[in-house]
N, C-alpha and C positions, 0 to 999 in steps of 0.2 A: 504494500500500500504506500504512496508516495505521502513524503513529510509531511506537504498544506493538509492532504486529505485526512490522514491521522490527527493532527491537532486537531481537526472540526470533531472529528469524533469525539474526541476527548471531551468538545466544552457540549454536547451534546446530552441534557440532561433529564430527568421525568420533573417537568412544572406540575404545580397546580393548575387546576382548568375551570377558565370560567365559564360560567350558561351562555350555550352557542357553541364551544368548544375548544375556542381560543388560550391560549397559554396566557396564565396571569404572568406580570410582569415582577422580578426577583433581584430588587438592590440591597446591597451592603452598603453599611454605614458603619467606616472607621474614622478613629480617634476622637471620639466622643462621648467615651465610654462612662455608663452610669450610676456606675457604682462607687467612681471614684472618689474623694474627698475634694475635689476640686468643683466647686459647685457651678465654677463657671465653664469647665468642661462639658460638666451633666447636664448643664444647659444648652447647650449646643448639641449637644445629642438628642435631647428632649424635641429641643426645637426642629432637629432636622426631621426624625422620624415624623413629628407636625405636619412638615413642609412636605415631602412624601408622600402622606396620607391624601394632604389637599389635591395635590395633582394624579396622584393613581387611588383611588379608594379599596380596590380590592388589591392592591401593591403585596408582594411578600417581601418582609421586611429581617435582616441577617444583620445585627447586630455585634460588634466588637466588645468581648467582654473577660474580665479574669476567671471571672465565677463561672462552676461547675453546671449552673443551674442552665435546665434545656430553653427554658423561657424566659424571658425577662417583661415584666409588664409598667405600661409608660404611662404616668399617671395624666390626666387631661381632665378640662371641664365638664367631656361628654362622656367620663368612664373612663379606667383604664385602659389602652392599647396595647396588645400582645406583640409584641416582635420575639425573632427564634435569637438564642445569645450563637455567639461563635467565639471561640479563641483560639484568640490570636496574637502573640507578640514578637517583636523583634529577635533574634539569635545570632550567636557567629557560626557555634557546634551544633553539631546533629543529632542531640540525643534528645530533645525537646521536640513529642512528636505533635506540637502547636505551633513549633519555632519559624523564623522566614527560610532559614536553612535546611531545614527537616524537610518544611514543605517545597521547595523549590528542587530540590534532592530529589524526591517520589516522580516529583511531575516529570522534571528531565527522562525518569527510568520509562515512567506510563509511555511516554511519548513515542517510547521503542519495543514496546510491545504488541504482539495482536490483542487485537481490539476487548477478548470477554476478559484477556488477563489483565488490562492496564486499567479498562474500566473495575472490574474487582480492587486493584492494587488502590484505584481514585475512594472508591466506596470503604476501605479498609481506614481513614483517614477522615473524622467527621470534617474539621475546615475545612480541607483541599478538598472533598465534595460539595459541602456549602458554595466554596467561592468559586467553584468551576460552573457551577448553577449560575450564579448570578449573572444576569444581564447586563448590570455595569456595578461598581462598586464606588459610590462618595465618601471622599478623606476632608474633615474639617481641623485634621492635626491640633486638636489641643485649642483652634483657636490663631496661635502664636506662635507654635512650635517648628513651623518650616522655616527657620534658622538655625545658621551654625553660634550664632550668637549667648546659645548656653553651654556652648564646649560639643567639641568632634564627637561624643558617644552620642548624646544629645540625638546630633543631627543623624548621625547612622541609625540611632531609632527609630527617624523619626522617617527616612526615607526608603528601608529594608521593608515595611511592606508594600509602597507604591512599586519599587520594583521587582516586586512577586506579583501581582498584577499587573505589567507589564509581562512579566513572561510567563503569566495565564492565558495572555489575549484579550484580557477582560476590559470594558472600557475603563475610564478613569476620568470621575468628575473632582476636581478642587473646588469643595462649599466654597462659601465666603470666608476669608480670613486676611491672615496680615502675613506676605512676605518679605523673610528677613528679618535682620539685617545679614549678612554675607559678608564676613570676613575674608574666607580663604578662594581662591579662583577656583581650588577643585572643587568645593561646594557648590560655588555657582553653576560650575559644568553641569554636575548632578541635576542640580535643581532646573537646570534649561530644559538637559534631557526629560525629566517628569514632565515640565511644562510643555514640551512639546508634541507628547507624547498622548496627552490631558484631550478627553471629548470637549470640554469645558473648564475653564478657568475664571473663577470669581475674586473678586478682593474686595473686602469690605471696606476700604479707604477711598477717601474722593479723589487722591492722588494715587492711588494704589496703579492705574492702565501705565500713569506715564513710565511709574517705576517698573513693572514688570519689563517696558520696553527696552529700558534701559538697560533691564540686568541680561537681556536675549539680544544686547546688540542692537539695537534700533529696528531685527525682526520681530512682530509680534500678529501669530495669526489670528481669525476674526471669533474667535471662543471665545475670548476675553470678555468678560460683563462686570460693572461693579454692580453690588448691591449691598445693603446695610445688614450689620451683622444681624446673624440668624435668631439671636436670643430675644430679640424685638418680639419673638411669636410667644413666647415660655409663657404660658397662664400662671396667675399665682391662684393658689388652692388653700382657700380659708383652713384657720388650725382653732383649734376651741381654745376660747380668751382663758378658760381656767390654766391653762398650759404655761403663760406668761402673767403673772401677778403685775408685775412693772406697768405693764401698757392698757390692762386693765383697772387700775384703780388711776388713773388720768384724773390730774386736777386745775385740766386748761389749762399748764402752761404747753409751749410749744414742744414736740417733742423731735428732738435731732438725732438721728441716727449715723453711727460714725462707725464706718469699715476700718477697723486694723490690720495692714497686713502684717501676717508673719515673714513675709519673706523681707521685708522693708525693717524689721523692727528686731530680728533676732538673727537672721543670716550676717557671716563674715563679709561676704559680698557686695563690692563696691559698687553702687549703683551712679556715683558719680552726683548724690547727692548733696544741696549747699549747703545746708545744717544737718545737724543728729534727726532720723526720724522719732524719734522716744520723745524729743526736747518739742517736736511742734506735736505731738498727740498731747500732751501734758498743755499746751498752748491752748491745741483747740478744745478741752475740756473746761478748760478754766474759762474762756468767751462762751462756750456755750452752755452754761449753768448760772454762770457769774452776769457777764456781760448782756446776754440775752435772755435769761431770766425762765433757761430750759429746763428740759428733761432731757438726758444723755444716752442712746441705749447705744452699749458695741454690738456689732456686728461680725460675725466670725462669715467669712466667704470660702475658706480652703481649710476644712474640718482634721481633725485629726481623729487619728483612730484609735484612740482613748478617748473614756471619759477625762472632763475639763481636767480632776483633781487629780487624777491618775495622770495624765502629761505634763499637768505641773510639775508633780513630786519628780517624776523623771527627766524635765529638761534638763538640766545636766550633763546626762548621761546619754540621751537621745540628740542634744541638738538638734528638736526637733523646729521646724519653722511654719508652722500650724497658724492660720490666725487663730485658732481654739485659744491656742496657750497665749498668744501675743494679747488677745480680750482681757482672757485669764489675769495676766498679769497686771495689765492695766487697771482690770477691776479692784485686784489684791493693792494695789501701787495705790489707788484714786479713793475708794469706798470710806475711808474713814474720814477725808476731807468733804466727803459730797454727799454721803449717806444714801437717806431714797432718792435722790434727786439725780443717780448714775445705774444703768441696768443694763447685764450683760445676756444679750439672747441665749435659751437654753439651749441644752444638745440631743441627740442630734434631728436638725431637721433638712430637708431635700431643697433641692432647688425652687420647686414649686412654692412649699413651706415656707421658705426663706425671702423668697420675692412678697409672698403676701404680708409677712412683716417689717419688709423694707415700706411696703405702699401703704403702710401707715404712718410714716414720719411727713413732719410737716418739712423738713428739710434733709438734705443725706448729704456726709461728705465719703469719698469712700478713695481705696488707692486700688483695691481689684475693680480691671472697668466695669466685670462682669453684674460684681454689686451695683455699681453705678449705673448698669444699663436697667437693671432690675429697676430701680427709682426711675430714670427718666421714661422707661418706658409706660410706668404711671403715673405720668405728670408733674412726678415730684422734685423739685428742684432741687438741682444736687452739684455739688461740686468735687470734679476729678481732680484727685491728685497723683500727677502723672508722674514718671520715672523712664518711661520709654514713649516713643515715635506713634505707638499704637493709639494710643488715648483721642490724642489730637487729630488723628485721619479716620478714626469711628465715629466721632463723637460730631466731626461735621458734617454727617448726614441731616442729625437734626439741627445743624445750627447752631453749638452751642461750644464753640470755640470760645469762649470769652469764661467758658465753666471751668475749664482744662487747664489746673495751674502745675505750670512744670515745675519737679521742685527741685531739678539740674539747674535750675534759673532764677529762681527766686528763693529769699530768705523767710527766717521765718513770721516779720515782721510784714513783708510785702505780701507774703501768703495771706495771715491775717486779714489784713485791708483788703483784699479780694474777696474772702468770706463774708466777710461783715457788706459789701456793698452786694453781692448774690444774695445773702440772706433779708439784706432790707429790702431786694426789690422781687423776692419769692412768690407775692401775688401776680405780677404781671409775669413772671416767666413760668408759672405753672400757668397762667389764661395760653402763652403760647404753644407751652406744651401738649394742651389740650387738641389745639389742633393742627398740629406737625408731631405728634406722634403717632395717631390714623394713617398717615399718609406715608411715612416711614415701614408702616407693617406692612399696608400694600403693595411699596416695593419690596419686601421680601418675598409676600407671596406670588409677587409676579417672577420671580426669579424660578420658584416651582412651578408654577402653573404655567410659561410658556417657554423658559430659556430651559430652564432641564429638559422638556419632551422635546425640544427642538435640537437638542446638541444632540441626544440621543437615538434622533431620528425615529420617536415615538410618535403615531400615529392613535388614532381613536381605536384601533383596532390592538395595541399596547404591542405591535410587529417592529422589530429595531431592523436599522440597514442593514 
């Protein structure tokens, strides 16, 4: 049997079938993974399967996951969504039979086999039949993660399984997200070759086309789409007030919710910021009880996997960079200066969770954008505090470059005065927000509903080129 014709076999698999006959349509969604402690990961996964749903309804949906479990279910306003888990993670060795090595290993053998053997050898290997299934497979990396910008392992993670889907044959769609930044030229090589290789390619930044252009050479073919990050779609899902005492017993004053990151607050890691982060949380607690006369509740965005007390007692020992513990501490640091008037959200809750008690603060200052996106996506006016390039190219879909305080840039004093003049004018920028963040969602779901069935050459019949 000659090479081409073998590989078709191989991707050659039994769909689901919908009434009339037709094979439902079978995407994978990696790097979005749900169960992580990164909430603003979880979101992006939440939100893709969303996105997904809107544009195929009967979609089968293949999920990237650590967990054993065969199903994974996606909480939403209308009931939870069933997607199937897959795992899957990066490898160098071959003994990891989930690994990109294990599986890129089998496939190469299948490929040289007659047809009942290689197809058994594909079946013998839950992933490598999942993703040989799939019609195309979407990588939303984390978000942020297609840089070599967190160190070469990093980046080798982050790129070992787009190029096992490359050498599945499978399509490959880039969600929206932020590329870069790219230190090394061989990075960039890499990353051209994915890009070029991409049904479609999105970035969520309003400058994100020109830079992609630039990192491919001034070639850039017509895949290319921005649209605003995905997590714009993320429902937040009511949790019973007895749950949180703090937000419950409200007594009119204003309530501000302040995102601490751990990675800003307890990492060795130079971020190339102007002051100590610890020295401007300590700032904005004191203007926002003091000054404006609040209620303080922290916000943890990238949970640990310990309870609060339990990561406490261990930081030390863990260096761990949680915002759990980074709250943790602040609470332990602040509580005797501020009493009821400072509250640290409990543990642990989901993305969903977690946005609906961001959308009760009358104001949010946050430094994960992901929290940040969570508030502005309901209206709430919030101020980013930035540390990288991402902040300021998402955040201008809606307009709200003027929120986005870098803190590469400014002190803690000029920070400040930024806060205070966003917080005085919190009525009219939540009246704006009200209506440029509608309009914000619809481009995302126009990103589903016409720019995915279009790169994929999906027709109403769910038949790919």
């Amino acid at each position: 049997m000659p090479e081409a014709e073998r590989t078709m076999v191989l991707r050659e698999t039994t769909r689901p079938v919908r009434s009339g006959g037709q094979a439902a349509l079978t995407l994978g969604v990696l790097g979005g993974m749900l169960e992580t402690g990164n909430l603003g990961v979880a979101a992006l996964g939440l939100s893709a399967i969303k996105g997904i749903r809107l544009a195929f309804p009967d979609c089968r949906v293949i999920v990237q996951t650590v967990e054993t479990d065969p199903v994974v279910r996606v909480p939403s306003r209308g009931g939870a969504i069933e997607a199937e888990a897959m795992q899957l993670y990066s490898s160098r060795g071959l003994r990891g039979r989930f690994g990109t090595s294990h599986l890129k290993t089998v496939y190469r053998m299948a490929r040289r086999l007659p047809r009942p053997i290689s197809t058994a050898l594909i079946r013998s290997n839950r992933t490598l039949e999942q993703l040989t299934r799939c019609d195309a497979v979407l990588d939303v990396c984390g978000g942020d993660s297609f840089a070599d910008f967190y160190g070469a392992r990093g980046f080798e993670f982050q790129v070992q399984p787009k190029l096992l889907i490359e050498e599945l044959g499978r399509p490959l769609v880039l969600l929206p997200q932020t590329y870069g930044p790219f230190q090394h030229e061989q990075s960039i090589a890499v990353a051209r070759r994915i890009i070029e290789y991409s049904a479609l390619v999105a970035t969520r930044e309003v400058a994100g086309i020109e830079e992609l252009r630039r990192m491919c050479g001034g070639a850039l073919h017509d895949r290319v789409v921005c649209c605003p990050d995905m997590a714009f779609l993320l429902d937040p899902l009511p949790v019973e007030e007895e749950r949180e005492p703090f937000l419950r017993e409200s007594d009119g004053r204003p309530l501000i919710g302040l995102n601490v990151s751990g990675l800003l607050h307890l990492s060795n890691k130079d971020f190339g910021l102007r002051e100590p982060y610890p020295r401007l949380i300590e700032a904005i607690a004191e203007w926002a009880i003091n000054r404006c006369g609040g209620r303080l509740l922290l916000v943890p965005h990238v949970l640990s996997h310990r309870p609060p007390s339990d990561a406490l007692a261990q930081l030390d020992r863990s260096r761990e960079v949680s915002d759990t513990v980074a709250c943790g501490l602040v609470m332990k640091q602040l509580e005797a200066r501020y009493g009821e008037r400072i509250g640290c959200l409990g543990w642990p809750y989901d993305a969903c969770q977690t946005k609906y008690f961001v959308g009760r603060c009358d104001f949010f200052i946050g430094a994960r954008m992901h929290a940040c996106i969570g508030a502005i996506s309901q209206a709430v006016p919030t101020a980013t505090l930035a540390y990288s390039k991402k902040a300021l190219g998402v955040l201008s879909h809606v307009e709200m470059q003027e929120a986005v305080v870098d803190l590469r840039e400014v002190s803690i004093a000029e920070c400040m005065e930024r806060l205070k003049r966003l917080f005085d004018r919190r009525r009219e920028v939540r009246g704006f927000l009200e209506e440029k963040v509608p309009q914000v969602q619809a481009e995302v779901r126009r990103f589903f509903v016409e720019h995915l069935p279009r790169a994929l050459g999906v027709n109403g019949a769910f038949a790919l080129r």
